[in-house]
Backbone bond lengths (Angstrom), bond angles and torsions (degrees), N, CA, C in turn:
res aa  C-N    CA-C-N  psi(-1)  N-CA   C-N-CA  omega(-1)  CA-C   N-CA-C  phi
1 X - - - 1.470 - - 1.534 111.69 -
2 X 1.311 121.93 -43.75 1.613 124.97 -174.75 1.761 94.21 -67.59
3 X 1.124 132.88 -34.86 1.402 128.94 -167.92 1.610 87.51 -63.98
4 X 1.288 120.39 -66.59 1.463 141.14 -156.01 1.962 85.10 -51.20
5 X 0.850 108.85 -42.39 1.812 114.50 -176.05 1.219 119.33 -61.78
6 X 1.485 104.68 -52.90 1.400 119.55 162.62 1.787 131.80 -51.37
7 X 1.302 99.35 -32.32 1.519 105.66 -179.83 1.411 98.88 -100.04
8 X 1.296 132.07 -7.34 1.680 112.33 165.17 1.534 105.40 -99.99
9 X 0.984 136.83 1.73 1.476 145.93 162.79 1.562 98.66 -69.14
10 X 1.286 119.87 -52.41 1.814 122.56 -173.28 1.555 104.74 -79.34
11 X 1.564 127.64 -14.89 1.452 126.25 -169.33 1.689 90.78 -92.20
12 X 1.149 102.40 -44.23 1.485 115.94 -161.29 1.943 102.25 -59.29
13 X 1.274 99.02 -58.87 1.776 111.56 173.32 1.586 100.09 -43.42
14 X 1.518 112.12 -65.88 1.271 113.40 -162.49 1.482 112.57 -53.72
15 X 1.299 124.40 -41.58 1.448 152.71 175.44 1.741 95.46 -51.30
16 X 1.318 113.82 -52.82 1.669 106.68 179.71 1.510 134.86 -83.77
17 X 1.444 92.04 -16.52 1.786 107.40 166.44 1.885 102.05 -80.70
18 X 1.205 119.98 -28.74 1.120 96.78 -162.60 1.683 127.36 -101.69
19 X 1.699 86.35 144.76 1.834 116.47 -162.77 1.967 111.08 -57.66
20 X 1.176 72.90 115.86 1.786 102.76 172.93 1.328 138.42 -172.60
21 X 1.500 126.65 -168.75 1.675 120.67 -159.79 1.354 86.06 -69.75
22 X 1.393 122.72 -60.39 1.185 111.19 -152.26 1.880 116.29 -59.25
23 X 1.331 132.24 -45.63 1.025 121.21 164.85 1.697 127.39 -24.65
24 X 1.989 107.25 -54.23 1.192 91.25 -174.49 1.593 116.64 -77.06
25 X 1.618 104.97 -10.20 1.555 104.72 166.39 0.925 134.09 -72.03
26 X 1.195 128.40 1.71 1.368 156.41 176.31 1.579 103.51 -88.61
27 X 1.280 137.15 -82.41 0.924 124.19 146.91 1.533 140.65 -32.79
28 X 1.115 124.16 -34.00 1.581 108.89 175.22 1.418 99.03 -73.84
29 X 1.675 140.95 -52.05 1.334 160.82 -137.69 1.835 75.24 -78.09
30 X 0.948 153.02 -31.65 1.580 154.90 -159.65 1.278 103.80 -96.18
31 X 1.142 127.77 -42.95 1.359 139.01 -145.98 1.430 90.10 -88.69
32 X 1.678 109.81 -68.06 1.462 116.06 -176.55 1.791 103.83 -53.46
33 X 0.775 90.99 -100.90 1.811 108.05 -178.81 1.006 120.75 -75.44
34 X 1.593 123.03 65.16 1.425 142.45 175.59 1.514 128.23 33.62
35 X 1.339 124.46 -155.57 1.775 125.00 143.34 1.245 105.37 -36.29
36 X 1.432 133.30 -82.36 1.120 136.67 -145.18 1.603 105.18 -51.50
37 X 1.936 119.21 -55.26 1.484 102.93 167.29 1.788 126.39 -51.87
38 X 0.704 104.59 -56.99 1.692 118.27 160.67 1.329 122.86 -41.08
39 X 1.026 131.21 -11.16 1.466 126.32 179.87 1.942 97.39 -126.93
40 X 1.122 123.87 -17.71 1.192 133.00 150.88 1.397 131.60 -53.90
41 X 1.518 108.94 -50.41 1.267 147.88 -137.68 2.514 70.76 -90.28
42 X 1.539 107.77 -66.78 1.065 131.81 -143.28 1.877 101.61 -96.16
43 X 1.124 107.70 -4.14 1.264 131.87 159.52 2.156 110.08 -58.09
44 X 1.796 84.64 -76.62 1.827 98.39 177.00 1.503 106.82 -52.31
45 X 1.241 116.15 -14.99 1.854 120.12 -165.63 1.851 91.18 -83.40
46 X 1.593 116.06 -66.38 1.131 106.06 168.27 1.575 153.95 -68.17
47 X 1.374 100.21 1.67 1.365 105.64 170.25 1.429 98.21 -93.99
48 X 0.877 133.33 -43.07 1.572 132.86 167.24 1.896 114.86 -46.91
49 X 1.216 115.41 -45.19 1.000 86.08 -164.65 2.010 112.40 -102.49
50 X 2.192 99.09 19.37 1.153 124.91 -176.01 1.648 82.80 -90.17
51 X 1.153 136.25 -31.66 1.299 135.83 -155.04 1.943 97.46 -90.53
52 X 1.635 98.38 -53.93 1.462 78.26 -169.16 1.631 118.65 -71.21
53 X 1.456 122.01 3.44 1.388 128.44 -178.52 1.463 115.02 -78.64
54 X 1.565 92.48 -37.74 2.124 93.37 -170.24 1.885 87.50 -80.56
55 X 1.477 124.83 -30.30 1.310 106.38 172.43 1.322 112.83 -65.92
56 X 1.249 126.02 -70.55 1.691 111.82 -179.50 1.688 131.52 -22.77
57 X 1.579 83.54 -54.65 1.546 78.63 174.02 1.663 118.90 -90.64
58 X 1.037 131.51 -2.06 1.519 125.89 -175.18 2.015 99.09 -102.57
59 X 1.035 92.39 -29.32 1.837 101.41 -168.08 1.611 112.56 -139.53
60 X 1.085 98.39 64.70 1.459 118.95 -177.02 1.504 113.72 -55.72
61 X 1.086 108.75 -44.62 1.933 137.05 -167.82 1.732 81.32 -70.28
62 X 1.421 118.67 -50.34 1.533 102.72 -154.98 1.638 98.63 -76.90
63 X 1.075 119.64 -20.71 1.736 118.59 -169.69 1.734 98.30 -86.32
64 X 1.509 111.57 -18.16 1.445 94.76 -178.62 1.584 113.90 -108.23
65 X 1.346 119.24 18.90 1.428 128.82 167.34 1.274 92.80 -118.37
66 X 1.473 145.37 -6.67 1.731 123.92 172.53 1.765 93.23 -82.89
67 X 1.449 117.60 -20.00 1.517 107.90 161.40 1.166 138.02 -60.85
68 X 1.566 118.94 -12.20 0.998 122.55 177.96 1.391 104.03 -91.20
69 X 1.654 141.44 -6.31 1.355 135.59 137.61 1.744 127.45 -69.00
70 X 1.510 89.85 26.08 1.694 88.53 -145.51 2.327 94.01 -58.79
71 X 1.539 111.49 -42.06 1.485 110.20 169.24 1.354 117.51 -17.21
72 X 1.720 95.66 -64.67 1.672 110.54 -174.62 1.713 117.22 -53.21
73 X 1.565 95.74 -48.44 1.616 91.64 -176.55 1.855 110.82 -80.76
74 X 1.057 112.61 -16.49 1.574 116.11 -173.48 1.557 98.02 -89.80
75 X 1.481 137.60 7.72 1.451 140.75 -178.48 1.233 100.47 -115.15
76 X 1.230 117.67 -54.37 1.978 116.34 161.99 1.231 123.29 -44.51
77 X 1.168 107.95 -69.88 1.703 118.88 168.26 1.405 109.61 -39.27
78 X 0.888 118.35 -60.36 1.600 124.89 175.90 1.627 107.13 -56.80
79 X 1.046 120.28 -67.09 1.399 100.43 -172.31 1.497 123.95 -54.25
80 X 1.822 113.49 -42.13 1.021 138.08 151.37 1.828 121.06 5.10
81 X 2.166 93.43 -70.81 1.171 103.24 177.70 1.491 105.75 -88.79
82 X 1.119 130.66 -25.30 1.673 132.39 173.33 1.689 106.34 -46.83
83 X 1.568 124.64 -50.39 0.869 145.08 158.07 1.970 102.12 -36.07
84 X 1.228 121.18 -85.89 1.221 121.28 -171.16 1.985 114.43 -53.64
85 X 1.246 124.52 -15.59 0.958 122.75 169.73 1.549 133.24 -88.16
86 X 1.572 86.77 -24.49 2.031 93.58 175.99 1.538 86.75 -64.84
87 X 1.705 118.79 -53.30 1.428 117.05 -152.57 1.532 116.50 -33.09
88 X 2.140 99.61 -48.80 1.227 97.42 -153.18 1.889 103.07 -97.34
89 X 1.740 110.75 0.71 1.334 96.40 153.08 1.494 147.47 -87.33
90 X 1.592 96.68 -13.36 1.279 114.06 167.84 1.265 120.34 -125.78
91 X 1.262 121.18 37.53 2.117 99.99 -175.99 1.840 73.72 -157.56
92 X 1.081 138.84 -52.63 1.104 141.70 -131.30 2.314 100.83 -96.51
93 X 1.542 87.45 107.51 1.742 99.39 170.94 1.217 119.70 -122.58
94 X 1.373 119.30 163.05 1.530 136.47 -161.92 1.794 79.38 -80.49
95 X 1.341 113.78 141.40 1.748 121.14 148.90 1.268 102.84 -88.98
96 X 1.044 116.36 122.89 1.772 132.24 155.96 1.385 124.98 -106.74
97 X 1.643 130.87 135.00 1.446 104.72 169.69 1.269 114.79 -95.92
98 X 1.669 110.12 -152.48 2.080 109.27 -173.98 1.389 95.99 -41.91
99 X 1.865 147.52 -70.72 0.811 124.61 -150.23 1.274 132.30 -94.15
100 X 1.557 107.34 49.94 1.455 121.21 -146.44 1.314 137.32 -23.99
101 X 1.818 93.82 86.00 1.387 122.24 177.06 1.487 99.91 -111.18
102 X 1.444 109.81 131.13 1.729 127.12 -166.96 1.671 92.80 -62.97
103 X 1.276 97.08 121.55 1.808 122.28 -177.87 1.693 97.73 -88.56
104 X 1.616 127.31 129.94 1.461 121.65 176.02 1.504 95.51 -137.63
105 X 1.453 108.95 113.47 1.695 117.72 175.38 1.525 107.03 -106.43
106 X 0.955 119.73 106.58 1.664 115.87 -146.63 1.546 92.55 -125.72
107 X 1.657 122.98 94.67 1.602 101.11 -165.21 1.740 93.20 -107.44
108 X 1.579 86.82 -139.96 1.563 94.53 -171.70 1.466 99.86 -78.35
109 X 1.706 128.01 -46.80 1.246 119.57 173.27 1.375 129.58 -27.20
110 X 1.728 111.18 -55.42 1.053 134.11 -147.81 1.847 85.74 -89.95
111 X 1.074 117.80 -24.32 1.669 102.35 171.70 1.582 104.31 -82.22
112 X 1.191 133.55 -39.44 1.364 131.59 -179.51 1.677 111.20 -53.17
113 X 1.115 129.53 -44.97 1.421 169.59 -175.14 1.715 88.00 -54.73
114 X 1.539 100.30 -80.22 1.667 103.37 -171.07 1.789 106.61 -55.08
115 X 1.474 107.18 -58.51 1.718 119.67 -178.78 1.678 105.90 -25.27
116 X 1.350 74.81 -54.59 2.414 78.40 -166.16 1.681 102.05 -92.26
117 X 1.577 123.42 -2.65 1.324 89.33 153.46 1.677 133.57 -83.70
118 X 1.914 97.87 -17.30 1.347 103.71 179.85 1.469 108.23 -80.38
119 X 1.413 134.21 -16.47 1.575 134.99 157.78 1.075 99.19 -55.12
120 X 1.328 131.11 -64.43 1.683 122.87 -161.86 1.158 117.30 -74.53
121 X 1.306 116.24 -11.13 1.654 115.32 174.00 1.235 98.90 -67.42
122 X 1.484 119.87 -76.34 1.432 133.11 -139.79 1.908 91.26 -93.12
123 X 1.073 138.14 14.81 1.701 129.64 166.69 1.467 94.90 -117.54
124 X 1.357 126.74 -1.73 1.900 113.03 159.19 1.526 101.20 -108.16
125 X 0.790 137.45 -32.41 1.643 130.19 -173.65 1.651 105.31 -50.02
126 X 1.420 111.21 89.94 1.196 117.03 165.21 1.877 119.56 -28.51
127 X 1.043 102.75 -44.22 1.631 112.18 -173.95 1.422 108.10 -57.94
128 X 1.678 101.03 -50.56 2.060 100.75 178.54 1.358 100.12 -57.90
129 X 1.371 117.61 -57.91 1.846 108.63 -176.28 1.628 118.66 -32.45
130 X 1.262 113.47 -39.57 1.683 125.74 -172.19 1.457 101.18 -72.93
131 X 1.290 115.28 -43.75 1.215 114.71 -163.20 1.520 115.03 -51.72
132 X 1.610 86.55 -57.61 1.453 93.84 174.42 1.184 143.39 -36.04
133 X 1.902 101.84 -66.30 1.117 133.16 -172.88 2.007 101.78 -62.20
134 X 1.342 108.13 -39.39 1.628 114.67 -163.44 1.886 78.10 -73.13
135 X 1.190 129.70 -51.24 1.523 123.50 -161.24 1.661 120.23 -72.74
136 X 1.617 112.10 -20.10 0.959 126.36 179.50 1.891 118.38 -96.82
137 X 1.207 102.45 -14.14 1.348 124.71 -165.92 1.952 86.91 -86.07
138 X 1.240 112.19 -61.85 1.152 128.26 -165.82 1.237 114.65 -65.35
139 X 1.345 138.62 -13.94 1.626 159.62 -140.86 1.834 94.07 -146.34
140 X 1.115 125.99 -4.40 1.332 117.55 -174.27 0.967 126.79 -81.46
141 X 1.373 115.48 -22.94 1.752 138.45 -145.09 1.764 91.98 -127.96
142 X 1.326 116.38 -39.24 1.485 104.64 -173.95 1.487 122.63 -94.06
143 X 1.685 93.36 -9.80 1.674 83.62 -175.26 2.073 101.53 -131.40
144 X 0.952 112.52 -178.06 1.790 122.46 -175.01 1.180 88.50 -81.15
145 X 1.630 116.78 172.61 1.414 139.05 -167.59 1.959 83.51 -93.71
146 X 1.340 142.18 -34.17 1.443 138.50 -170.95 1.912 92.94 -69.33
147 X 1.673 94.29 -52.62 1.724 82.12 -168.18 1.722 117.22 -66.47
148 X 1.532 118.56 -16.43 1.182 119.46 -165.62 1.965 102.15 -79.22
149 X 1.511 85.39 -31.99 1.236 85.35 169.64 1.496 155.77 -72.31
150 X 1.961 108.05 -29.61 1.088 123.80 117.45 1.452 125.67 -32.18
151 X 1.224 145.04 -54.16 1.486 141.23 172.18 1.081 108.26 -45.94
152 X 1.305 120.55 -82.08 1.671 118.48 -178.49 1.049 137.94 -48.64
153 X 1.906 110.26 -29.66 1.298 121.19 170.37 1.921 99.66 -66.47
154 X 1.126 113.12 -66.03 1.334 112.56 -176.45 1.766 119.49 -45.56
155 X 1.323 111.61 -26.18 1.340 127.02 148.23 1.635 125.21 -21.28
156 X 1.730 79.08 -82.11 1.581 102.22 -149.79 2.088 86.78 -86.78
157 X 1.161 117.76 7.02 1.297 119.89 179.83 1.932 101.52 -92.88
158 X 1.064 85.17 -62.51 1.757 88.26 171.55 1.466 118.43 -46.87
159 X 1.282 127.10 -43.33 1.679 136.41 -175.24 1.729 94.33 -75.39
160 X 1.596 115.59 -38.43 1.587 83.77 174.72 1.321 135.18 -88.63
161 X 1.400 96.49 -5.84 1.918 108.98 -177.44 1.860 102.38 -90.21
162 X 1.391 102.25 -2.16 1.783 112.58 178.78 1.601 78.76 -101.35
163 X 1.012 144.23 -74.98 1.880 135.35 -168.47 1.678 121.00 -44.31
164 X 1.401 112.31 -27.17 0.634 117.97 162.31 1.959 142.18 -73.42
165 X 0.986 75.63 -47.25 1.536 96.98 164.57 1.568 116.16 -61.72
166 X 1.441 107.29 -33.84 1.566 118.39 -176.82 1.751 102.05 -86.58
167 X 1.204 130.35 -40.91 1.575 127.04 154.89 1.486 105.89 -50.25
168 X 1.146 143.10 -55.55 1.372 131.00 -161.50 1.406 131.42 -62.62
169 X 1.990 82.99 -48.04 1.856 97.98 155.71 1.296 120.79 -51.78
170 X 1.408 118.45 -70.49 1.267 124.35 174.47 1.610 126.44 -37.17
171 X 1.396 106.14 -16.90 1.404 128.96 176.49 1.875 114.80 -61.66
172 X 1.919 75.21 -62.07 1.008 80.59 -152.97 2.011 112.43 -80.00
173 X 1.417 108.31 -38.16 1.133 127.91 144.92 1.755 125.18 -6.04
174 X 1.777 90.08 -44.48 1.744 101.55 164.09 1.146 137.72 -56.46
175 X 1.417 100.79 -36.76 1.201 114.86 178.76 1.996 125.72 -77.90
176 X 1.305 83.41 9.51 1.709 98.95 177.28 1.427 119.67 -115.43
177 X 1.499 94.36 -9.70 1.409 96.37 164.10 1.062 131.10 -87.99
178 X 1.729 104.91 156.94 2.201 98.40 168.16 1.786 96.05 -86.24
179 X 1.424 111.08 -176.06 1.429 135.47 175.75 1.083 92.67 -51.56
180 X 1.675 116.14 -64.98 1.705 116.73 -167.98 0.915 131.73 -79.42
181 X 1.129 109.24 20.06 2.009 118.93 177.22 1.703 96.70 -113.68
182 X 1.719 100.96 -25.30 1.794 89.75 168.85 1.597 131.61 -90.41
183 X 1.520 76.91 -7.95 1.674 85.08 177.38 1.373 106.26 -79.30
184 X 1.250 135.25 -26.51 1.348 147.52 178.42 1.609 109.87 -86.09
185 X 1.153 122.38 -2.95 0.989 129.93 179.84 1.644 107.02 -88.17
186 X 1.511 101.45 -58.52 1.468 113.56 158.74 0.853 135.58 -25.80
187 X 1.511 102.00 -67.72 1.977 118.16 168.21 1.876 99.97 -44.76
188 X 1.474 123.45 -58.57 1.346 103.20 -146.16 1.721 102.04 -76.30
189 X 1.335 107.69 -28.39 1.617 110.11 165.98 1.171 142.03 -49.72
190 X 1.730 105.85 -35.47 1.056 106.39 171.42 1.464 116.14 -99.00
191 X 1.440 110.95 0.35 1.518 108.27 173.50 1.512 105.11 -83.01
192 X 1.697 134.52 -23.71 1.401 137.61 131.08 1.684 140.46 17.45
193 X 2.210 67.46 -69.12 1.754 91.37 -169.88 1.334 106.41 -75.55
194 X 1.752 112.89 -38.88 1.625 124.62 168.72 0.851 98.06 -18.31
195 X 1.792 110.19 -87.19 1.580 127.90 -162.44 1.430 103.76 -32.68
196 X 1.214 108.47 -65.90 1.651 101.66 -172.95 1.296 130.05 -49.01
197 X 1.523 104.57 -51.03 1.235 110.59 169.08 2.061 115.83 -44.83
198 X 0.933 97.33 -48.58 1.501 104.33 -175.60 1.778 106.22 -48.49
199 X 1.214 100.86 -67.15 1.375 141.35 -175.40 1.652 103.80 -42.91
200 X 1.238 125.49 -45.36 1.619 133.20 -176.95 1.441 98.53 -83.29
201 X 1.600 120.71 -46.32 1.492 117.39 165.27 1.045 115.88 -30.10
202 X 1.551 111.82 -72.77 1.739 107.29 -148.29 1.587 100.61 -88.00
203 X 1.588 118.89 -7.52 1.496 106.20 -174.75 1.692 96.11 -77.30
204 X 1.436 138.74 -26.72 1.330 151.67 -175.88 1.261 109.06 -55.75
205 X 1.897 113.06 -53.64 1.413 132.86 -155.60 1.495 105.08 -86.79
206 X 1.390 105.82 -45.33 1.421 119.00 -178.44 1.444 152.29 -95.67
207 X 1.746 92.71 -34.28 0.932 121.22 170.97 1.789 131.10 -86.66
208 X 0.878 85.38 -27.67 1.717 118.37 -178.49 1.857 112.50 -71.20
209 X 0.959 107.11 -26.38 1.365 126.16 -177.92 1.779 111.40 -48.77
């Protein structure tokens, strides 16, 4: 069991260092609209990626025939975030009032809003699907359904006390900014998500072959 602990402690780290949309959405979603966007935002990230684990390992067959749509879901997903990046380089501004101090009206919408964009990020990103399935596939045969479970829990425990920590900074970090260092913040984030977006396209279309 401590081995089984040990290797979701190293999945879990690896899982929180690693570069993607959702990270910098995590951060911008903080920056703009405090904790509350950010822990919203990182909320939809973990039920998603609590969801694709009990599938991998309970329904393996079903995660490796939704691969055989993998085009379909890696073209959604992609546009998805392509979609969220024009927004925040061209449509998307800081509210300030007369003494332009950054105004954040953050209601119930605007948490529903963040929740299902961080679900829809991270349940189309072809790459989280692999992750899983390649990490759960590989862990199936060597360890018990108790130790796998410890693993993943210890996993998916590490990635949220790493999400968290990354909302708080980003939190707090806000508060040192002007409007126009977040509006520019925006721009370079969502020019980011472009990249990505682009980037998950053509590795799907082209690479994948």
């Amino acid at each position: 069991m401590i081995e089984a602990i040990l290797k979701g402690l190293g999945l879990g780290l690896m899982l929180a260092v690693s570069v993607g949309p959702v990270i910098f959405t995590i951060l911008k979603q903080s920056i703009n609209n405090g904790q509350q966007g950010g822990f919203s935002f990182v909320g939809g990230v973990w039920v998603s990626d609590i969801i694709w684990v009990i599938i991998s390992n309970l329904f393996s067959s079903l995660v490796v025939a939704l691969l055989n749509y993998k085009i379909t879901i890696g073209i959604v997903g992609s546009i998805f975030v392509l979609g969220l990046g024009i927004f925040y380089v061209f449509f998307k501004r800081v509210q300030v009032d007369a003494n332009n101090v950054i105004m954040v009206d953050f209601g119930r919408k605007d948490f529903t809003k963040a929740f299902m964009a961080g679900f829809i990020i991270n349940t189309l990103n072809p790459s989280v699907i692999l992750f899983w399935l390649i990490n759960t596939t590989a862990f199936a045969s060597s360890h018990t359904l108790p130790e796998r479970t410890a693993l993943f829990g210890v996993c998916l425990g590490v990635n949220i006390i790493a999400d968290i920590l990354k909302v708080m900074l980003a939190a707090k970090i806000r508060h040192q900014l002007t409007p126009h260092n977040i509006n520019i913040i925006n721009k370079i984030s969502g020019s980011i998500l472009i990249i990505f977006a682009i980037s998950i396209a053509y590795g799907i279309l082209f690479l994948n072959k």
